[in-house]
N, C-alpha and C positions, 0 to 999 in steps of 0.2 A: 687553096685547091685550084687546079688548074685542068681544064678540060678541053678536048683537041674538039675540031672543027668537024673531024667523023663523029667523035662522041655526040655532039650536041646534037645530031640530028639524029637522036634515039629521043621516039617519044619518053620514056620513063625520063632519061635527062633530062627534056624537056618541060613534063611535066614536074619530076621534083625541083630547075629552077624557079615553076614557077609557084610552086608553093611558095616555096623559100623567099619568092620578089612577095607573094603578097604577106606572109607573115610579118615580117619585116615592114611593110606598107603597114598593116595593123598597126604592127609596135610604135609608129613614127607617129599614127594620127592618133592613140591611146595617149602617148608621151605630151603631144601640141594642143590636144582638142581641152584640156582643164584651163591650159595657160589662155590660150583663147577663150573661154568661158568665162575665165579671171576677169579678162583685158574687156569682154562686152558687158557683162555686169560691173565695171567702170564706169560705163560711160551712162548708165541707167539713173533711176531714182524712186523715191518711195512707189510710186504706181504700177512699173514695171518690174522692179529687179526681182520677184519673183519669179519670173516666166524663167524658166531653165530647157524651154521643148528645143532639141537638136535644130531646127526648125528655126529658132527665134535666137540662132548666133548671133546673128544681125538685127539687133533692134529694130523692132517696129517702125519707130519713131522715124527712123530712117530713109522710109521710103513712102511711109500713111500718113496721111495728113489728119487722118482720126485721132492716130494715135499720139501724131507731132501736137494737135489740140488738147486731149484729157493734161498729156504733162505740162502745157501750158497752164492751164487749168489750176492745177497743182502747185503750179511753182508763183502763178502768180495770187492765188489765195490762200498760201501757205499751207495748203492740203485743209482746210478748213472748210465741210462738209458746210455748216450753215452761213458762211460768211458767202461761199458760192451758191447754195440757196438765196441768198436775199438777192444776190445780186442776178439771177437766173431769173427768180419769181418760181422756182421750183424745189421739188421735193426727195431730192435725190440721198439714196442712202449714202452714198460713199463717191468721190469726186471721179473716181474710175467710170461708173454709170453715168455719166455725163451723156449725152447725144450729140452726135453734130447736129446744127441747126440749118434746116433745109427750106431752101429760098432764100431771098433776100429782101428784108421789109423794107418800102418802101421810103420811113421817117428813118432808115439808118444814119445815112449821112446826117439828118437833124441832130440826131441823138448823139451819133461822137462831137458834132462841135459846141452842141449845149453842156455836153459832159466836161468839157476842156472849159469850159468857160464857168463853171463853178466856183461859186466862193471857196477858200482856203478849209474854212468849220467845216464845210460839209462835205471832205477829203479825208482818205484816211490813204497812209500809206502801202503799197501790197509787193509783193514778193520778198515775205518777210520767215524769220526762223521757222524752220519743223522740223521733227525730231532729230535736231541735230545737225540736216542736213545742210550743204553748203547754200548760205543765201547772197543771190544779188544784192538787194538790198543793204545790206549789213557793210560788204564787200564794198558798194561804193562810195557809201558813209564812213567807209575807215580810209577810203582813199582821198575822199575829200577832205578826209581831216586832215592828213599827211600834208595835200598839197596847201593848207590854208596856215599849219604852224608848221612848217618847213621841213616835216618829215623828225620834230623834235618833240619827244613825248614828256621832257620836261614842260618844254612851255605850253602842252596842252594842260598836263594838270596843273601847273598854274593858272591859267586861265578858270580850268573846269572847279578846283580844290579837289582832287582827288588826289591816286595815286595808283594809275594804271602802271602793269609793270611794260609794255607795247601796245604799239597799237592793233598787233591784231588779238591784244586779250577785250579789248573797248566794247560793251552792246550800247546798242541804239535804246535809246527813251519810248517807255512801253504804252502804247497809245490805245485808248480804250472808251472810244465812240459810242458804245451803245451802251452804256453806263448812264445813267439821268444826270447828274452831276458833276462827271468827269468833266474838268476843263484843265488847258493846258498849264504848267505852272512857267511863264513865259518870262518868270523873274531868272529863271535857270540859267548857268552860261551856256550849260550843256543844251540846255531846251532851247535856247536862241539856237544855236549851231544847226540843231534838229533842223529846226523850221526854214533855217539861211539855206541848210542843204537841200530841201525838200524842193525848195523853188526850182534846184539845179535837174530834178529828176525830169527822165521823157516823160512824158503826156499818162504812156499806160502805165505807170508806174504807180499812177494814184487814181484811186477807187471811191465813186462817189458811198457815198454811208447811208444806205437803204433804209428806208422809214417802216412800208409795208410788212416787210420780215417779222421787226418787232410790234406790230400792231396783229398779224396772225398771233403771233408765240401768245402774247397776253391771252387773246383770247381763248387759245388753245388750252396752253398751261394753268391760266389763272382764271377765268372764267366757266372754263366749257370743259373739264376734264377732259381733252381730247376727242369729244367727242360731237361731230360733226349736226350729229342730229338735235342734239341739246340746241345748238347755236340756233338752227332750223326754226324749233319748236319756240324759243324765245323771239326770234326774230319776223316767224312770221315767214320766212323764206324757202327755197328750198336749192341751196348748193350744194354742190357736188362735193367741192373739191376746197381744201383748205387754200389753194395758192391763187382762186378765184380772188380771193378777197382783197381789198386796197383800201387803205386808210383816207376818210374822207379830208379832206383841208380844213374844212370849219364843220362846225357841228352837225352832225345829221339828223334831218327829220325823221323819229322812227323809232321803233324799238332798240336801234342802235345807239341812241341817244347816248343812255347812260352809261352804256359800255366806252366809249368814244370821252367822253368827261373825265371816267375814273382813269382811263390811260393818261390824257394829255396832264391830269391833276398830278398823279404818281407817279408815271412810268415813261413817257415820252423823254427824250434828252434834251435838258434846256436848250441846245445849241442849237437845236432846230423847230427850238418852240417859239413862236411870234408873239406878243402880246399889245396889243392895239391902243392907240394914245385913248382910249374910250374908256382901258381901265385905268387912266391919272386918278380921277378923284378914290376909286377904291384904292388905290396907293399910295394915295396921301392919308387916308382914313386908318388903313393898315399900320402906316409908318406914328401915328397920333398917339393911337391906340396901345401899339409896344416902344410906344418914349422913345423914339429917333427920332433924329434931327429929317427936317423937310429936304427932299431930293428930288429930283424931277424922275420921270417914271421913265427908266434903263431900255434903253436900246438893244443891248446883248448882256445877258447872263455875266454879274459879276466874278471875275475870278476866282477868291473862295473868300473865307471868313469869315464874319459874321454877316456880311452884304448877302453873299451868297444863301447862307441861313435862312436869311428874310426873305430873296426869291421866291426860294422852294417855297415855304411856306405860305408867302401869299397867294401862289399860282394854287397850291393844295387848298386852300379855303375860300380866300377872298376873291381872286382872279373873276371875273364873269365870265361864262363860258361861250359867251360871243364875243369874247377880243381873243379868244384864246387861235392861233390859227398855225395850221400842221405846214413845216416849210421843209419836210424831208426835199430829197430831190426828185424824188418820182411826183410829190404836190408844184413842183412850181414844173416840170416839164409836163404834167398836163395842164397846166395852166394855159400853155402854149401852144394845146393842140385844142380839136373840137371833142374832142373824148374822156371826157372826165375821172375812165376808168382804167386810159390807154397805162400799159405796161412798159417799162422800156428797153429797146432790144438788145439790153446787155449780152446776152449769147450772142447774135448775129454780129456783134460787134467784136466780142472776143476772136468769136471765128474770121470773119475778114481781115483782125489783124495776126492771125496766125498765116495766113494766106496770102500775106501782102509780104510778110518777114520771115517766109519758114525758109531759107537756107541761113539766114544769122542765128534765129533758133537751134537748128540743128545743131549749126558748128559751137553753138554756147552750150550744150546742153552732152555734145561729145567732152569737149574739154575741161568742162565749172569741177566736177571732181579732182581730177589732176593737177587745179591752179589752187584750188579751196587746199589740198593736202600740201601741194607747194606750200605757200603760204602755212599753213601752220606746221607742218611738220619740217619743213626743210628751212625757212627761215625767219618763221614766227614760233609758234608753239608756248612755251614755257619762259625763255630766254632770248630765242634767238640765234643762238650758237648750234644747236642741233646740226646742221651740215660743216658748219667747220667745225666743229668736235670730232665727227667722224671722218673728216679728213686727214686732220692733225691724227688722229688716234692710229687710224690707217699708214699713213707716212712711216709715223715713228716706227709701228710694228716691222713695216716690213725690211726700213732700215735697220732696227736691230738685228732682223732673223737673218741678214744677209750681212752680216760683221762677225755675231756671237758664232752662230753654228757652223760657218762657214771656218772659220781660226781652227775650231774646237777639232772637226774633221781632218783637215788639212794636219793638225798636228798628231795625230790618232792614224790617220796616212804616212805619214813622212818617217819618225819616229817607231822604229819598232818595240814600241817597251814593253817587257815580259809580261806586263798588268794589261795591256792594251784591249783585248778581249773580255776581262772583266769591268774595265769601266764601260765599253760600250754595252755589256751584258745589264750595269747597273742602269746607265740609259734607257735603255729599249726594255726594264722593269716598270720604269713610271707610265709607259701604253697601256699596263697591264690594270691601270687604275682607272675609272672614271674620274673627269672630271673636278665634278659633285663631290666625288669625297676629299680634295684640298682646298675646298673652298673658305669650310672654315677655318683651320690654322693660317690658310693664306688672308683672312680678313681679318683674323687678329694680329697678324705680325703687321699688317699694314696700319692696320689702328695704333699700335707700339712704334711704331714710327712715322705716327703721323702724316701719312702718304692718302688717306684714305680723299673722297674727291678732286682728286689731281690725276693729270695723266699715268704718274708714274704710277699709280695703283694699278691702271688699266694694262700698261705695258709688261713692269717689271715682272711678273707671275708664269707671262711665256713667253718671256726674252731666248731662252731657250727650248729647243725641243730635241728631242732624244730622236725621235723619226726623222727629222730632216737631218741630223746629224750622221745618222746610219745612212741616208739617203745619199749624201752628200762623198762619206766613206767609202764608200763603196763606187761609186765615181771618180772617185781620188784614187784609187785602189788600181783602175784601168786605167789610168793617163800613162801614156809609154816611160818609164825610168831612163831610156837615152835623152829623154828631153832634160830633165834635173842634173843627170851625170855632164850634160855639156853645159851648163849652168854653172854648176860647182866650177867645171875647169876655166870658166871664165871670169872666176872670181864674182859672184852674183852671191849676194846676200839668200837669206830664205826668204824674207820679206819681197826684197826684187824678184825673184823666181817664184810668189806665191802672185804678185801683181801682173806680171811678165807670161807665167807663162799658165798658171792655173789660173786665174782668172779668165782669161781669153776663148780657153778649152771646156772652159763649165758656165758657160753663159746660156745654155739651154739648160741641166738641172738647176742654175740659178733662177732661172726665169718659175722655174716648178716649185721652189721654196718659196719663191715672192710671192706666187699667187697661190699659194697654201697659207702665206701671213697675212694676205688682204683677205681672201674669205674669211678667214678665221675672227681677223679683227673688225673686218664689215657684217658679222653676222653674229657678233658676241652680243648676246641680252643680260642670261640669270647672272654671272658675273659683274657685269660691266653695272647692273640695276644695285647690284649686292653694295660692291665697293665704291661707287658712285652716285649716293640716291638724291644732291642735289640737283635739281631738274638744269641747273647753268652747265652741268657737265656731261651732262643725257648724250648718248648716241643718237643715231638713228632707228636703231632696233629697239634702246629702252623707250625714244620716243612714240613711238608703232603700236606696243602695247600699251601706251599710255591714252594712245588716240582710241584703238579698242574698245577703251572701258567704257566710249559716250558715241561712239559714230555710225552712223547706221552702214549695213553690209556692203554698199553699194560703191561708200566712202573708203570702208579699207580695202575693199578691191583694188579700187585706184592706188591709195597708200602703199600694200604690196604688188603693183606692176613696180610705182615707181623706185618703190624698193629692189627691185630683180634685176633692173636696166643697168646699173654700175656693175653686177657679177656677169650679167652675158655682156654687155660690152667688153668688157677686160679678159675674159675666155676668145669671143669671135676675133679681139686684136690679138693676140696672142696664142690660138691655139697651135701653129705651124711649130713657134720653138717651144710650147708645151710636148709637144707630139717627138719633135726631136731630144726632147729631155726621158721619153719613156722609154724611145726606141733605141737611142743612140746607145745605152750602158749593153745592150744586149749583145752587139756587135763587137765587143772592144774585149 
């Protein structure tokens, strides 16, 4: 529609182009505003990717340092509500209600370098698995393994005896600190590796193993039915607040006595329980008594077996309960201080290291989705082949669809034969079928010749297609006939004048066939899942919904961005001779 330059200065013109511009503006930002929704719920994680307010396109995290803290938070206590209790000294329902910590205590700097300076026992690793989601930790223990056995996953499981099928199917060794008895099984190959690689991690990457926590819990849970006043009334005391309380180092004088015995007896973790050269002779008594051989009295908790048996046991009966002495790590850093009850500023310290690193955070926390679905979906996953499957699968289609349909037209064109309208009638009847309904007889003929997880399953089915063929006719139909007539009189083969001179002239509908065979073949699932269900010959699409069935929402957002990047890339290169393949037969 075209409007003159008097027209346009009619308000009604005026005003209907400008509906027209904002309509259109709607449809533009109706159409972009999901895909962007998509693309920022990517770049999220358990804590946020709920927020969907218009408002919050742009992650928080982004620009709040509050917010840049909770997902720290989360990611480095694997969203583990009481694991960041212990290590806060607080009581938070959910890792979300976190606080910033406001000021800065004075013993901070004390407090990170005593923290770094921690025995190996009393370390636990952190930014490890949650529900699914991608983990650092994991990520760079599969990296270090690469680079330690040469990126060969044979000779890791030799090494390990396993039989990982890659390395990124591998989990890390499940460590379980607050357990009374856990210790590490350090016979492992795997568990050496564990420990070789742990030394490699930054500083905050490991978490001292909070004593306090479980000295509440007991008495919360096991003692005092949760309830605050019972403690009071036994104790003699009158606290508030359950996160007041701190487990004493040696025994207490007091009503707490017995509470404090029955923990370090039962429930305390050997690893950070001390026992003093003062109980030898009850150890050697102990050892008489159940017929073992004489040993001198253990420095740290025997590995396991029957040594370990005896431990337990003696610390539970015989032990005296003044060699017994609490070496959590919150016991030996107030050791260090004057305050016997001081707490340690584990918040203030998370927070100043979120404030000293928050653009490396950022940019890890934009990206960890997008390299976590790299990595398994594009060239881990199941196999490994996931992206060259769908490459090769891609190639092949679209080289067929530009050989077969192309011939089939061209001779259907050229060729006037009296049947010529019924075969393409017969053609353009198979559009009139879903799908779905040749899927079965096309998997059984594929199973009857044994084609079934091989390309040629995935190909041969729509080697041909009836629409591009009519597509194709019908373009061949408008090519000028003086071109083929001075052809013939030149003696030119059909072949030479199908190379020569049709080909040259249909390189824009070509271009429209090809990228009808790449979508088609980059976006095939129920098929491709059907006739294909060994995971070595997975697409990228059966891969997708494979990731689905365990990844949290946050993760296949990413997985579907980067799923969408190969079809707009190949439209935005191509759209000028697509556009020329729609317009051009109209003209002709």
């Amino acid at each position: 529609m075209h409007i003159s330059r008097i027209g346009r200065r009619s308000w009604k013109v005026r005003l209907g182009l400008a509906v027209l511009y904002l309509v259109l503006s709607l449809g533009a930002v109706t159409t972009l505003y999901p895909f962007l929704l998509m693309l920022s719920t990517a770049t999220k994680s358990q804590s946020d990717f709920n927020d969907y307010a218009p408002a919050r396109l742009i992650p928080a995290y982004w620009r709040d340092d509050a917010a840049l803290y909770v997902k720290y938070l989360e990611d480095r206590y694997a969203n583990n509500v009481d694991e960041l209790n212990a290590a806060h000294h607080a009581d938070y329902k959910k890792v979300a209600e976190a606080p910033v910590p406001t000021g800065e205590p004075a013993d901070l700097a004390a407090w990170e370098s005593f923290a770094q300076s921690l025995p190996e026992h009393l370390l636990r690793a952190g930014f490890g698995e949650h529900e699914n989601a991608p983990a650092p930790l994991l990520m760079r223990f599969r990296d270090w393994l690469k680079q330690k056995y040469g990126n060969d996953i044979d000779a890791l499981n030799k090494a390990w005896r396993e039989e990982n099928v890659r390395f990124e199917t591998i989990t890390a060794p499940i460590e379980k600190p607050n357990l009374r008895a856990w210790m590490p099984q350090s016979e492992r190959p795997k568990v050496k590796d564990w420990f070789a690689f742990r030394k490699s991690l930054p500083k905050n990457y490991l978490i001292p193993t909070f004593g306090d926590s479980l000295w509440r819990k007991f008495l919360k849970e096991d003692r005092y039915e949760g309830k605050l006043e019972n403690l009071n009334a036994a104790w003699k005391t009158s606290v508030t607040d359950w996160t007041a309380l701190t487990l004493p180092t040696t025994a207490p004088v007091g009503a707490s006595y017995t509470d404090w015995e029955v923990f370090m007896r039962t429930k305390f973790p050997l690893r950070m329980l001390k026992v003093e050269a003062s109980a030898a002779p009850a150890w050697q008594a102990f050892l008489a008594r159940r017929k073992r051989p004489q040993i001198p009295l253990p420095t740290a908790p025997p590995a396991d077996g029957l040594s370990l048996t005896d431990w337990m046991e003696f610390i539970k009966t015989d032990a005296p309960v003044s060699a017994l002495v609490a070496q959590a790590p919150e016991n030996l850093w107030r050791a260090t201080r004057s305050d016997t009850t001081a707490q340690p500023p584990q918040a203030a310290a998370d927070f100043a290291f979120v404030k000293a690193h928050r653009s490396e955070l950022r940019q890890d926390f934009v990206g960890r989705n997008f390299i976590h679905v790299y990595r398994q979906l594009m060239t881990g996953g199941q196999s490994g082949r996931t992206l060259l499957n769908t490459v090769v699968f891609c190639v092949l289609s679209i080289l067929g669809a530009l050989l077969v349909n192309p011939l089939c037209a061209y001779a259907l064109s050229r060729y006037p034969l009296p049947y010529a309208y019924k075969v393409l009638l017969f053609l353009l009847a198979t559009m009139a079928f879903p799908a779905e309904v040749a899927m079965i007889p096309n998997f059984l003929m594929l199973k009857s010749l044994g084609l079934l997880n091989t390309f040629g399953a995935l190909i041969l089915p729509g080697l041909a297609s009836g629409y591009s063929i009519f597509l194709l006719k019908g373009f061949f139909d408008s090519l000028p006939k003086e071109l083929y007539e001075a052809g013939i009189l030149d003696g030119a083969s059909e072949l030479a004048m199908f190379a020569r001179i049709t080909l040259p002239l249909s390189l824009p509908i070509f271009s429209v066939i090809a990228l009808n065979a790449f979508t088609g073949a980059y976006g095939a699932f129920l098929f491709a899942l059907v006739v294909c269900q060994d995971p070595k010959m997975w697409t990228i699409m059966v891969a997708l919904y494979n990731l689905q069935s365990s990844a949290p929402q946050y993760v296949i957002f990413a997985a579907l961005t980067l799923a969408a990047l190969p079809t707009l890339l190949v439209f935005l290169a191509a759209q000028k001779v697509i556009l020329r393949g729609i317009v051009l037969p109209s003209f002709k």
